[in-house]
C-alpha positions in Angstrom: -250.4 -147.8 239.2 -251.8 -147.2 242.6 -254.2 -144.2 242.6 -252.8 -141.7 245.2 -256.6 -141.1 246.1 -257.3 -144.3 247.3 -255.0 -144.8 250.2 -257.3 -141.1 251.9 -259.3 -142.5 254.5 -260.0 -141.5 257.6 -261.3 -143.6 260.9 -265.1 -143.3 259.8 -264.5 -143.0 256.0 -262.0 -145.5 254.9 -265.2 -148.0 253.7 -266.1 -145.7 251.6 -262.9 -145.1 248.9 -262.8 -149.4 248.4 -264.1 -150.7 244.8 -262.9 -147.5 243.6 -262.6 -148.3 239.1 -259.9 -148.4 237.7 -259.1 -145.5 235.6 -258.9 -144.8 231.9 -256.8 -142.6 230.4 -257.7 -139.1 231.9 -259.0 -136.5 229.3 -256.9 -132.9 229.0 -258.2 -130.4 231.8 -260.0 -128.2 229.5 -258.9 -124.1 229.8 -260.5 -122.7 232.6 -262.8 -119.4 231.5 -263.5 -117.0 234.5 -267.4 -116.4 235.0 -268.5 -113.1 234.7 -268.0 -111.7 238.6 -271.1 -111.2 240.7 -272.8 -108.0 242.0 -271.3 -107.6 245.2 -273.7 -107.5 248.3 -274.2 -106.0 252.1 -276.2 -109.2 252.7 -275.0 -112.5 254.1 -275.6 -115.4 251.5 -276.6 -118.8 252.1 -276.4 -121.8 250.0 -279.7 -123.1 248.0 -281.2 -126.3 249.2 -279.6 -129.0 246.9 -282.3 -131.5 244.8 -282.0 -134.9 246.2 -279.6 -137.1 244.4 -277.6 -134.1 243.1 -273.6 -133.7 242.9 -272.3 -131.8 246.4 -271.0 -128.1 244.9 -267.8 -127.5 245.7 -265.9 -123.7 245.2 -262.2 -124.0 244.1 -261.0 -120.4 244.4 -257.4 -119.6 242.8 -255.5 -117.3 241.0 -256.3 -118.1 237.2 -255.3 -114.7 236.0 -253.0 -112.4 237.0 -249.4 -113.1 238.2 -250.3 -116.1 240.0 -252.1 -117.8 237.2 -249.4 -120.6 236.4 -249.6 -121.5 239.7 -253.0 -121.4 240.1 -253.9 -123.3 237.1 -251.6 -126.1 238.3 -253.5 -126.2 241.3 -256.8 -126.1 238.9 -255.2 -129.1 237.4 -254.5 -130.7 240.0 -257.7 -130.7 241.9 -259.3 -131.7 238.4 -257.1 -134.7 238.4 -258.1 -135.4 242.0 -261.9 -135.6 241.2 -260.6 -138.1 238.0 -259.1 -140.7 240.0 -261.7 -140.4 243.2 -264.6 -141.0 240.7 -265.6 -138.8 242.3 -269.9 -138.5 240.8 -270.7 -136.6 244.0 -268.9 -133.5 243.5 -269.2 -131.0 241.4 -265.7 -128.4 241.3 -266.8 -124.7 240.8 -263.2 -122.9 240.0 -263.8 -119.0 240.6 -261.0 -116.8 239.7 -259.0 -114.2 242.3 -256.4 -113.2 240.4 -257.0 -109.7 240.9 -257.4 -109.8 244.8 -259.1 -109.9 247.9 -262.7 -108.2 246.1 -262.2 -111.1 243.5 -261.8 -113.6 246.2 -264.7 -112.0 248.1 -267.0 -112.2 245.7 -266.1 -115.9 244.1 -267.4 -117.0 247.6 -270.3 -115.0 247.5 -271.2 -116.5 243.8 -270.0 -120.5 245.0 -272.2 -120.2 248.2 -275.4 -118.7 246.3 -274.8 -121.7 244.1 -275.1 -124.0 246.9 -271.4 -124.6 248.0 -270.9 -126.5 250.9 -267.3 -126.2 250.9 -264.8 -124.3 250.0 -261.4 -124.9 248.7 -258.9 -121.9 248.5 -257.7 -119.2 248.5 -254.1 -119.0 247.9 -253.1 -115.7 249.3 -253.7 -114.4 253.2 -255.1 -111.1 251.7 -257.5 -113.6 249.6 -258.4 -115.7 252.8 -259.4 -112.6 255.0 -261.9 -111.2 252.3 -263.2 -114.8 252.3 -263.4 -115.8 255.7 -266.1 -113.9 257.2 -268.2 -114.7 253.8 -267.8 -118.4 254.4 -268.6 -117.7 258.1 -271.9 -116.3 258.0 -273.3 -118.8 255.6 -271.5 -121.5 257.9 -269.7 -123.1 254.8 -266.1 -124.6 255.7 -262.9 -123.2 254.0 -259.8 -125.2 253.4 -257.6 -122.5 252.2 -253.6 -122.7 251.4 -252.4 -119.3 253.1 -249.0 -120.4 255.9 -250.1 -117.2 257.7 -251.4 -118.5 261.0 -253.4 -116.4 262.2 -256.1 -117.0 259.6 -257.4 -120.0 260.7 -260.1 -120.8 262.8 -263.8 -120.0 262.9 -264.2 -122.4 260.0 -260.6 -122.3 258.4 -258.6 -124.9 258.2 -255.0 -124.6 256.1 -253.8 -127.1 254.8 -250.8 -125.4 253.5 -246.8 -126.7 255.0 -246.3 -124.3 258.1 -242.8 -123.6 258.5 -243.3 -123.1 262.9 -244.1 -127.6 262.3 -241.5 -127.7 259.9 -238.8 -126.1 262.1 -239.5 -128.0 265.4 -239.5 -131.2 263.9 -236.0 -130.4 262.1 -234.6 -129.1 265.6 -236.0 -132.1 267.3 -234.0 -134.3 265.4 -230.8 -132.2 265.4 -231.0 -132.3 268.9 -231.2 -135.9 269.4 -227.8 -135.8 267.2 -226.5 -134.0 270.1 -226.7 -130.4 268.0 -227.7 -127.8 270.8 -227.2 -124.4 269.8 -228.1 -122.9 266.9 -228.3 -119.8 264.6 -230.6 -118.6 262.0 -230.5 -116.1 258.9 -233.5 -115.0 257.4 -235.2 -113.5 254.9 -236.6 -109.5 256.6 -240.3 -110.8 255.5 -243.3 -112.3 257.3 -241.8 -115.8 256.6 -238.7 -115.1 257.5 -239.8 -113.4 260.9 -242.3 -116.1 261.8 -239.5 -118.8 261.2 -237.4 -117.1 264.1 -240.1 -116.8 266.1 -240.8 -120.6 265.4 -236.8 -121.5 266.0 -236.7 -119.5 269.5 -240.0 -122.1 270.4 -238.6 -124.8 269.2 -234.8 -124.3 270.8 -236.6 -123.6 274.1 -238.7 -126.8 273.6 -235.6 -128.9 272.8 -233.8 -127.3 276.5 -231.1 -125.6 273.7 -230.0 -122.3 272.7 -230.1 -119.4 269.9 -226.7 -118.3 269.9 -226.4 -116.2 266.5 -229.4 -114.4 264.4 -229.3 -111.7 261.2 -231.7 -111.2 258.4 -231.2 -109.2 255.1 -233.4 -108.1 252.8 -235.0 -110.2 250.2 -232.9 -109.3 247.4 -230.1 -110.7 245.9 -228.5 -107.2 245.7 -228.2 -107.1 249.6 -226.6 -111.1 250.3 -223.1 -110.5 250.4 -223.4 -108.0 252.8 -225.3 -110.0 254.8 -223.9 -112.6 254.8 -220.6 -110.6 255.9 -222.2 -109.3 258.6 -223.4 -112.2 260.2 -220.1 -114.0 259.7 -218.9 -111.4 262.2 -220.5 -111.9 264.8 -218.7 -115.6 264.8 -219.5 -119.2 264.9 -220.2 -120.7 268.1 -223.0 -122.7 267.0 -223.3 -126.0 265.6 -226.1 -125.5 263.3 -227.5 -122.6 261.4 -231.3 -122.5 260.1 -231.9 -120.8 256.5 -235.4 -120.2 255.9 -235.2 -119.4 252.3 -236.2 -121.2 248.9 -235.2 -120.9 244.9 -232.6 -118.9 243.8 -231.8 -116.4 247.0 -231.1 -119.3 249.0 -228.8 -120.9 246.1 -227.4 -117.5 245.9 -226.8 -116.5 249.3 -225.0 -120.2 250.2 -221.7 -119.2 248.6 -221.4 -116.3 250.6 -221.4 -118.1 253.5 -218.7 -120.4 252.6 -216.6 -117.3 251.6 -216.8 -115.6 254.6 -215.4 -118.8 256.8 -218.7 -120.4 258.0 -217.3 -124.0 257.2 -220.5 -126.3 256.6 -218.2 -129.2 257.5 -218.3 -128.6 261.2 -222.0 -126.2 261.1 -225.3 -128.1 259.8 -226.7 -125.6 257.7 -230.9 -126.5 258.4 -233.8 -125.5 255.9 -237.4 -125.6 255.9 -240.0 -126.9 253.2 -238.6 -124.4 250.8 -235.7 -126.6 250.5 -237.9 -129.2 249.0 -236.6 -128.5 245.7 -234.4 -131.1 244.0 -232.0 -128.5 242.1 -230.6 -127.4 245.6 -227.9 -130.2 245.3 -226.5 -128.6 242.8 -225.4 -125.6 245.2 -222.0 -127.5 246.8 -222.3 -125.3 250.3 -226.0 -126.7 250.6 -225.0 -130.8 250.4 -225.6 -132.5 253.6 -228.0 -130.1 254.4 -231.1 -131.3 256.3 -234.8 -129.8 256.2 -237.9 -131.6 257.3 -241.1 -131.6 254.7 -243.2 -134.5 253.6 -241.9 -137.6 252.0 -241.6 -137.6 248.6 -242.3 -140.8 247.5 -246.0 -140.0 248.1 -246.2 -137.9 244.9 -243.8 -139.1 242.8 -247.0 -140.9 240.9 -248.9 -137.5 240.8 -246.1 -135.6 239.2 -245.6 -138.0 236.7 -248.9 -138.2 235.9 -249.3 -134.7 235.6 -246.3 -134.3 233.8 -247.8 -136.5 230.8 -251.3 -135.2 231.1 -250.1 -131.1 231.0 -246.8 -131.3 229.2 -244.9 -129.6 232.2 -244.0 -130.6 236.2 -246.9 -129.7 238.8 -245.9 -127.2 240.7 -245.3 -127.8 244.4 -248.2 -126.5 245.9 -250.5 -128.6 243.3 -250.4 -131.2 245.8 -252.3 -129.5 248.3 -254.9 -128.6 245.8 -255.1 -132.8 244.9 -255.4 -133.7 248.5 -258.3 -131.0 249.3 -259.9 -132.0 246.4 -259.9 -135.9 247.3 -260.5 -135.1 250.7 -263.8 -133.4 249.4 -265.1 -136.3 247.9 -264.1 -138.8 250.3 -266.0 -137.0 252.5 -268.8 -136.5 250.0 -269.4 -140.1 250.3 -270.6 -140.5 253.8 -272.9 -143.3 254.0 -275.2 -140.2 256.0 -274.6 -138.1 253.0 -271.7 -135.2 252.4 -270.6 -134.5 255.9 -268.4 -131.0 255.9 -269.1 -131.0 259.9 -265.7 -130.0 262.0 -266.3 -133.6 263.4 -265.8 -134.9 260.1 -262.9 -133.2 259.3 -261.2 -132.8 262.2 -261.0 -136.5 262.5 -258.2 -137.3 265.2 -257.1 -140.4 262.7 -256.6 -138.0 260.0 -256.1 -138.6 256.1 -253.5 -139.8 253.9 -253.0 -138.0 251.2 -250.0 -137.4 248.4 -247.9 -135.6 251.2 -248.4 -138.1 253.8 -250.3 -138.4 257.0 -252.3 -135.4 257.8 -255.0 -134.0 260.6 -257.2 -130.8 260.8 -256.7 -129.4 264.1 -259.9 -127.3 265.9 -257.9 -124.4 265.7 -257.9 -124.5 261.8 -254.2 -125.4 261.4 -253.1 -128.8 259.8 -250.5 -131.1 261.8 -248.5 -133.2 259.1 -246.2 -136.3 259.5 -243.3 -135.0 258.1 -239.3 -136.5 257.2 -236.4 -135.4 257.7 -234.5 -135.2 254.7 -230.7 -134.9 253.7 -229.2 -132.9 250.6 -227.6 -134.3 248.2 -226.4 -133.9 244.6 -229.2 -134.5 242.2 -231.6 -134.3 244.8 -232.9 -135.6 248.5 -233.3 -138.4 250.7 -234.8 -139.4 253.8 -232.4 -139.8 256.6 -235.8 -140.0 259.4 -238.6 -141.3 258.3 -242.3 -139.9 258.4 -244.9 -141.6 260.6 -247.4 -143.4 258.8 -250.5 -142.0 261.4 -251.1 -140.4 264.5 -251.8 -143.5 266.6 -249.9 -142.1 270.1 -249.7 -138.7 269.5 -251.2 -136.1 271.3 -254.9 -135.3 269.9 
């Protein structure tokens, strides 16, 4: 079984993941048990000097209580199993809980950096990455958080989480060289759903098209069929029509459309990363849909790895945690020593990781190789392929 692990590299860390053991049978991630929370203080902290020859510290904070916690143990899990298969005997993960909020989030920082953290992996939530961010900033200690909300990153944040404004040019890039040029959306009335219009009116402009139709409705299932109704009205001259939506409203609010005439035989009904969920096939108005998110054949190992290790799937976001993680310890064994530096991980050859090709940006936001996929019943497949690195693209 190839290790997903050892295919991250990057232009001036490759050398370092070869003669990487084989593994044995990974032992059961034991139950995490938050540490008592620190004082909180005015001051700015800064990490303690580290013995020589000792493990790099590394902070994991994620949701381990609170209404987040499945999620964020699978991420805990994740990351664990990332370490595993890295043998990875420079780093040592310190998980900090902030399941109840931004103060939580705050002060797991404060406590990681005071125990000499020199990264940072986490937070989950935007709320979580603003309390962090100017923590991490004073004591100049990087943060590779998972938040989509743009406008976070920078000044030593980097997201690596799936931003729907990539997601949606790459998918309108491709309907346009299928000779699709004008195009509707319908979202959700919430941040998402608002930055993946802003993101569609960019990437129409971009791709010399036009946005013909748009509505939104509340996020509730309550409100669909309304919406839906109401959009139908306003008629279809438009070829394709973007749904940035996930899970059950999306599954819910498909037959709506279909009732109220908007035939999906002649209209290409478009999605985001949210549609990267298998059980949208079996929603009949959503086949032959297409979305653009990350190949995944990359983590088909992972999840069935982690399916035999926890008993359960990973949830979706656990690969980001696994790819942090490994990119941590790749980076941890720099023939110089751990190198965190922005040159080090804003290499313009980027990483592989279980989602594919990937690159920190200066401005703190992740670029990603990502596929275009197609609906189908059962599941997905890849009707345009991800590139495989960045060799001719712009830096």
């Amino acid at each position: 079984m190839r290790l997903a692990v050892a295919i991250l590299f990057s232009a001036t860390v490759g050398a370092c993941m070869t003669n990487v053991p084989a593994p044995e049978p990974m032992p059961q991630a034991q139950p995490f048990v938050p540490p008592p929370p620190p004082s909180p203080g005015p001051e700015a902290v800064q990490p303690t000097p580290l013995p020589p020859g000792s493990k790099v510290p590394v902070a994991l904070l994620l949701p381990l209580t609170g209404p987040s916690a499945a999620l964020g143990q699978g991420m805990l899990d994740a990351a664990l199993m990332a370490v595993y298969d890295a043998a990875a005997d420079q780093v040592r993960l310190m998980p900090h809980d902030t399941g109840a909020g931004p103060r939580a989030a705050a002060d797991g920082a404060r406590a990681a950096i005071k125990d000499g953290a020199r990264l940072i992996i986490g937070p989950l939530l935007a709320a979580d990455v603003e309390a962090v961010k100017p923590v991490a900033q004073a004591a100049n200690v990087p943060v590779l958080a998972f938040s989509t909300t743009a406008s976070l990153a920078g000044a030593g944040v980097y997201l690596l989480s799936f931003q729907p404004r990539q997601e949606i040019g790459r998918i309108v890039a491709y309907a346009h060289g299928k000779g699709i040029n004008r195009f509707a959306i319908l979202a959700p009335r919430t941040p998402y759903g608002q930055l993946a219009t802003a993101a569609l009116q960019e990437a129409v402009a971009a791709n010399q098209s036009q946005l013909v139709v748009s509505g939104d409705y509340a996020p509730n299932l309550s409100s669909l069929n309304d919406a839906a109704q109401r959009f139908a009205q306003q008629g279809t001259n438009y070829d394709a029509l973007l749904l940035p939506d996930g899970g059950t409203r999306l599954k819910a609010l498909a037959p709506y459309l279909a009732y109220y005439n908007i035939d999906t035989d002649k209209i290409r009904l478009l999605g985001t990363g949210l549609w990267d969920d298998a059980s949208l096939g079996n929603e009949a108005t959503l086949v032959h849909g297409w979305y653009a998110a990350p190949d995944p054949e990359g983590r088909r190992s992972f999840e069935r790895r982690f399916r035999d290790a926890e008993g359960h799937p990973p949830p979706r976001l656990a690969t980001l945690a696994y790819d942090a993680t490994a990119l941590a310890a790749v980076l941890a064994k720099s023939p110089q020593g751990p190198d965190y530096s922005v040159a080090a991980l804003t290499n313009p050859s980027g990483f592989v990781g279980l989602d594919g090709v990937f690159r920190l940006n200066r401005d703190g936001l992740v670029e990603r190789g990502l596929a275009v996929l197609e609906v189908e019943r059962g599941g997905a497949r890849v009707i345009d392929p991800a590139p495989q690195s960045f060799v001719g693209a712009t830096e």
